[in-house]
C-alpha positions in Angstrom: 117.9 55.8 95.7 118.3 52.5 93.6 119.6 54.5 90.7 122.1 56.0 93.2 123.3 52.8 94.3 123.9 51.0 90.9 126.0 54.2 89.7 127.8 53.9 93.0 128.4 50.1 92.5 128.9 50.7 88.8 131.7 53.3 89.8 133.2 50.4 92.5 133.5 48.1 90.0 135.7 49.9 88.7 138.0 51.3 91.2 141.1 49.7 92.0 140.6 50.3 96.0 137.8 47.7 96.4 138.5 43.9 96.7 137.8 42.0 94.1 135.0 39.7 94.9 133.1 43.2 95.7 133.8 44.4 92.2 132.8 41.2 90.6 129.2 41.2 92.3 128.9 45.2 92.1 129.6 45.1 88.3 127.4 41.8 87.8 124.6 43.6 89.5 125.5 47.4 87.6 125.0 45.1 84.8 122.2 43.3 85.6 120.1 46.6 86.7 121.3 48.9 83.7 120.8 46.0 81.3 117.6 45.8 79.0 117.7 41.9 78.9 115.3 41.1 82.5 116.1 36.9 83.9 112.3 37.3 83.9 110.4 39.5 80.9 108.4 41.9 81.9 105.3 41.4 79.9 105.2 38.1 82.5 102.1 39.3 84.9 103.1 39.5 88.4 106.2 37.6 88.2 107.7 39.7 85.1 108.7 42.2 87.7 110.2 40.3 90.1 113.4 40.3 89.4 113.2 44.3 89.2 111.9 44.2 93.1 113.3 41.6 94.6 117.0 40.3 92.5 118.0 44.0 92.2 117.8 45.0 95.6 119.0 41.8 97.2 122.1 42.6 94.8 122.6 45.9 95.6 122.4 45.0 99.6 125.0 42.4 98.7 127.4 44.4 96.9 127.4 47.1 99.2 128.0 44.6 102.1 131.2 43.7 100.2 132.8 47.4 99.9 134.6 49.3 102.6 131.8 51.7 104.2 134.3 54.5 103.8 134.3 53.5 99.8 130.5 53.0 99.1 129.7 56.6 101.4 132.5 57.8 98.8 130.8 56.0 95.7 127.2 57.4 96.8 128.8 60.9 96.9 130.2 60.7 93.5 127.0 58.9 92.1 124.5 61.9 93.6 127.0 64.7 92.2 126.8 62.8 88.1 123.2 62.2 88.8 122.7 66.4 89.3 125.2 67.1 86.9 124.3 68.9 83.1 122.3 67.2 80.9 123.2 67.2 77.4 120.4 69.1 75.0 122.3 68.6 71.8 122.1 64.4 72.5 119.1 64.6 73.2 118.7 66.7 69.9 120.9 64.2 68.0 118.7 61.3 69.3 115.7 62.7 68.6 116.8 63.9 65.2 117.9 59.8 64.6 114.6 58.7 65.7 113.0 61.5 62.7 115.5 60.1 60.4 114.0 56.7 61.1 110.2 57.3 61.1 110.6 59.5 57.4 112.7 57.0 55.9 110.2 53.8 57.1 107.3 55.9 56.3 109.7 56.9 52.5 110.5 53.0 52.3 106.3 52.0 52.8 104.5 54.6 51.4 104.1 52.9 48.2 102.6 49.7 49.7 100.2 51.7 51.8 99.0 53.9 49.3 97.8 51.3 46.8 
């Protein structure tokens, strides 16, 4: 349902129809929630996942109190359909084929300092 949400504020943020002020704090928290960099890091006990259970919601509430109820019921529609949509095989081949290229050429690059 969260995942829903951010892909419907992330689509907001971008649509012309909805004020700005909503599409400032939908993309900040889009942003925030599809971002790798946490306020607090998660290797924090307890507190390290705070910000994922308690900023990202409170966002979320936020920006969706901002947009048009017609618009959000519009963006959650539109967020559900990409989220069933076709996954791609051949990028996850071509990622998974980067990640090999990686691991032979460290393991290539090393081998000599290992093996002595």
């Amino acid at each position: 349902m969260a995942k829903r949400d951010v892909m419907a504020l992330w689509l907001a943020a971008r649509d012309p129809r909805v004020p700005w002020l909503a599409k400032l704090v939908a993309g900040a928290v889009a942003a925030y929630a599809l971002s790798p960099i946490d306020l607090i890091p998660d290797f924090l006990p307890v507190i390290g996942y705070l910000d994922d259970l308690v900023i990202v919601p409170l966002g979320i509430m936020l920006a969706v109190s901002l947009i048009p109820a017609e618009l959000i019921s519009e963006f959650r529609a539109e967020a559900a359909r990409r989220a069933s949509g076709p996954s791609s095989k051949g990028g996850l081949a071509f990622v998974a084929a980067i990640w090999l290229a990686a691991a032979i050429g460290l393991a290539w690059l090393f081998w000599p300092l290992v093996s002595r």
